[in-house]
N, C-alpha and C positions, 0 to 999 in steps of 0.2 A: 387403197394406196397406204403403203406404210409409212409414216411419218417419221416414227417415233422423236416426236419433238421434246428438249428438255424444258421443264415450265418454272422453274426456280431460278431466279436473275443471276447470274455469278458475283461472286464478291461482295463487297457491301456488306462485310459482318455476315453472309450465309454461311451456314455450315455445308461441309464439304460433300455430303452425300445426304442420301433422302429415303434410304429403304426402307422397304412396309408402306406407302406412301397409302395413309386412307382418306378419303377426301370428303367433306359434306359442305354443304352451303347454309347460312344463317344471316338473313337480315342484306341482303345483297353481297354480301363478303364469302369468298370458298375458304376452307381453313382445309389443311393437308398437316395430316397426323404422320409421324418417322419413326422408327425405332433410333435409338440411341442406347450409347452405354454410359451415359451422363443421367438420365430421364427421357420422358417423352418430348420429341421435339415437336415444335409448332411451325408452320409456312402459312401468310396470308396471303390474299391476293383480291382485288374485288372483277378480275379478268380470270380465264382461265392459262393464264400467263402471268412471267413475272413476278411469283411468288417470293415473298421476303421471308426470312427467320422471324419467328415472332416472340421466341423467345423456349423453354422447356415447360410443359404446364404440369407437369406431375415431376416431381424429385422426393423421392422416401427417402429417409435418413436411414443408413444400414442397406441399401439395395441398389443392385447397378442388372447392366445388360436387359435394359428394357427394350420388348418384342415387339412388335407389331400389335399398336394401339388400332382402337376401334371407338367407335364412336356414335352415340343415339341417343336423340332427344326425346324424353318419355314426361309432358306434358308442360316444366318450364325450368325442369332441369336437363344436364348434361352426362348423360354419364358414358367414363370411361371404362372401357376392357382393354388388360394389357398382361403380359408378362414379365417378370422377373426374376432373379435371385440375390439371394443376400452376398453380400460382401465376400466373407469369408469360402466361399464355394466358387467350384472353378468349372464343376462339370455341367454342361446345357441341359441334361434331363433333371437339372435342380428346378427347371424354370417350369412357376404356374401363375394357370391366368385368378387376378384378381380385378377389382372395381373399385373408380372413385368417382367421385362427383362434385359437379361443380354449377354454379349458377349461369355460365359464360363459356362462352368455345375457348376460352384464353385461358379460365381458370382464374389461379390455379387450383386444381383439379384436389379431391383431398381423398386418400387411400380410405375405403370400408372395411376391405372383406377379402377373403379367399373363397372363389368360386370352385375349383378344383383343385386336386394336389397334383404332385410333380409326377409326368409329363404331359403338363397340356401349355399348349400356346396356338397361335394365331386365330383369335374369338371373332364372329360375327355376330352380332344378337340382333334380331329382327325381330320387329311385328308381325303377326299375319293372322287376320280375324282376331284383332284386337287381344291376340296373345303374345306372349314375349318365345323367343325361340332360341338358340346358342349353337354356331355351328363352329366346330374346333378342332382343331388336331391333337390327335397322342399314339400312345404305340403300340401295336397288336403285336407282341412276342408269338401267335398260336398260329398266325395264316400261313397259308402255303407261301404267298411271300409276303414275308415278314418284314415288318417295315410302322413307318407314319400312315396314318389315313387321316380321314376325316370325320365326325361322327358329329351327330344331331342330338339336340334334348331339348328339350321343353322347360322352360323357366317356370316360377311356381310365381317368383318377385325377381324386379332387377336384380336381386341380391344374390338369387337360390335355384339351383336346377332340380328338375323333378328328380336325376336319377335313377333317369331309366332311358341312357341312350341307345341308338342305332346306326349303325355304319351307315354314312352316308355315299361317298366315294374313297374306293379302295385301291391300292395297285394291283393292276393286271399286266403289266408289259415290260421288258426288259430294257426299255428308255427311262423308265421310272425307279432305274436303281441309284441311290446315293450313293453306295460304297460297296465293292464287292467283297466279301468275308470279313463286314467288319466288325460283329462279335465274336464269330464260329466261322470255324473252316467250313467251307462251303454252300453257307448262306451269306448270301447276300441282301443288305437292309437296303427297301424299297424306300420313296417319299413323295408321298401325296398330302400337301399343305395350303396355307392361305387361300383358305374357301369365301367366298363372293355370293352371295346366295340373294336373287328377284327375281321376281315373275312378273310378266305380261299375262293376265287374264287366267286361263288354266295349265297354261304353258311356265312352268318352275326352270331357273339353270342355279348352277355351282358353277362357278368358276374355280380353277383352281391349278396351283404350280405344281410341274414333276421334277422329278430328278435331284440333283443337287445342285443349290443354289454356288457351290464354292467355284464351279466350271461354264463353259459357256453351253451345255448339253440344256440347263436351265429353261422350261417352257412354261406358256400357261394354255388350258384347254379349259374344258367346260364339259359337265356331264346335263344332263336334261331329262327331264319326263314331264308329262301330263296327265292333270286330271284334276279335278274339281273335290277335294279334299277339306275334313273339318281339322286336320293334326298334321303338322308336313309330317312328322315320322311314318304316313301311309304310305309316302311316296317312296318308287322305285327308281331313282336316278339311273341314267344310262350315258356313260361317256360318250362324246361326238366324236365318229357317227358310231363306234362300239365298242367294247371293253377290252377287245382285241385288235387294236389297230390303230396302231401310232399317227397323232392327226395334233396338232398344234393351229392353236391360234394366233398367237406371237413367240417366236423364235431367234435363234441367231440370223440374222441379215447381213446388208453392206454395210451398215451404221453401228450397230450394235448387237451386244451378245447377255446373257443373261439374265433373261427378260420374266421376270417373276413377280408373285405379290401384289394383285393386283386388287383397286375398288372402283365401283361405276358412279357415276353421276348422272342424270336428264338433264338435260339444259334445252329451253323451247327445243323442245321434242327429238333432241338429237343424244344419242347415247352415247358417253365420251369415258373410255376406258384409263383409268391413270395407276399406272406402275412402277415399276425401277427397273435400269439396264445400267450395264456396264455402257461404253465407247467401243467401240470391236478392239481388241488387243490390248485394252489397257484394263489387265485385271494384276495389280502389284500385291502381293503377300506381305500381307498384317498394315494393308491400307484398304480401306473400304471406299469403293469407286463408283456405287450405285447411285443412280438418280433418277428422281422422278419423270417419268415421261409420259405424253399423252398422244394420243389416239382415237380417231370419230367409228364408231359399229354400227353394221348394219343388221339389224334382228329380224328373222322372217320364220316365226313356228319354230322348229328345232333347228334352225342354221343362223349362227351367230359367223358375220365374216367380219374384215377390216373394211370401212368404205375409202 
């Protein structure tokens, strides 16, 4: 059943939208990370409801349009992945992902390093056999369609990527186009973003949005493979159920429409998906309407449904 319930209290000093919504838990409190164009925004909650504003944990002096933050605890620190750009620049492919850290989910969070240069955003950095990993978006000018994907690297230090990525999931489908001819006549730029990446045992998934987030065409699906690997970059991701064949896991419904950007959470043993959607019909130009919402999954080998 779809829900898509909103989990941020209205009013109350909240700010108005929630998008990028990445969610962890610390100390029995969930904290819900947002993109802003102030800083990274914060939501507490010690429910998976009812989330309050808790204030911005990262604001650089000199830098606005911050991306969809990410978040992992690497032994009793906290460190952030985010993206930005400076002040003075106006165009999105200025924005890359950097890192800060902080002692607390609250912060505030203190800017290190630049990870990648510009065009990369929406990081995931995971564990997996006690290595650190990066899965991110940027833009392949060379593919047949040409567009955003996703790609995979291997950390060296929270700080540092080996260097040596690999496409992780790519566009293959004509529901995954952002914009039709929009550098050159007659290509059209594809967009496969905000990747979600855990496994259950040998069973690996990505999550990850198509399309363009500006419409309500806006989806999230998931690619998947298996097998029992010492490097994820072995792995052969394969969209559900195939690279050919338009299959969404949340979509436009009766409730709501562009449903994108999503991160998972366990909570006693139930797996609860939290994203951002519009309200169905309420998307107003040069107002951002997105807010976080959630949802209970059911995971069975390579089929991820709504329960």
């Amino acid at each position: 059943m779809i829900l898509s319930k909103k989990i941020v209290k209205p009013g109350e000093g909240n700010l108005l939208s929630q998008p990028d919504p990445y969610i962890i838990e610390e100390k029995g409190y969930y904290y819900i990370y947002a993109s802003n164009s102030e800083g990274v925004a914060c939501f507490k909650s010690n429910t998976l409801e009812n989330f309050v504003f808790a204030g911005f944990v990262l604001q650089v002096p000199g830098q606005k349009n911050y991306w969809a933050p990410s978040v992992i605890k690497i032994e009793d620190k906290f460190y952030l992945y985010y993206s930005s750009i400076a002040e003075e620049l106006n165009d999105d492919h200025d924005e890359k992902l950097q890192v800060a850290i902080a002692d607390n989910p609250l912060g505030s969070f203190e800017y290190k390093k630049d990870i990648l240069p510009p065009f990369s955003i929406d990081s995931h950095v995971v564990s997996f056999k006690d290595e650190l990993y990066l899965f991110y978006s940027a833009n392949d000018y060379e593919a047949k369609r040409q567009g955003t994907c996703i790609f995979l690297d291997k950390m060296i230090n929270p700080y540092q990527v080996e260097g040596k990525p690999v496409v992780a999931v790519k566009p293959s489908l004509n529901e995954e186009i952002f914009a039709c001819d929009r550098f050159e006549k007659g290509k059209h730029w594809h967009t496969i973003e905000g990747a979600f990446y855990f496994n259950i045992n040998d069973y690996h998934y990505v999550m990850y949005s198509g399309g363009s987030y500006l419409d309500d065409s806006y989806f999230i699906n998931y690619a998947y493979a298996i097998g029992d690997v010492d490097d994820l970059r072995e792995l052969n991701f394969q969209k559900y159920p195939n690279d050919s064949t338009y299959h969404t896991l949340l979509n436009k419904n009766s409730v709501m429409e562009g449903a994108g950007h999503n991160s998972l959470i366990k909570v006693a043993n139930e797996y609860y998906i939290v994203y951002h959607a519009r309200d169905l019909g309420v998307n107003i130009l040069g107002t951002d309407t997105r807010t976080a919402r959630i949802d209970t999954l059911k995971i069975s080998k390579e089929r991820i449904t709504l329960k």
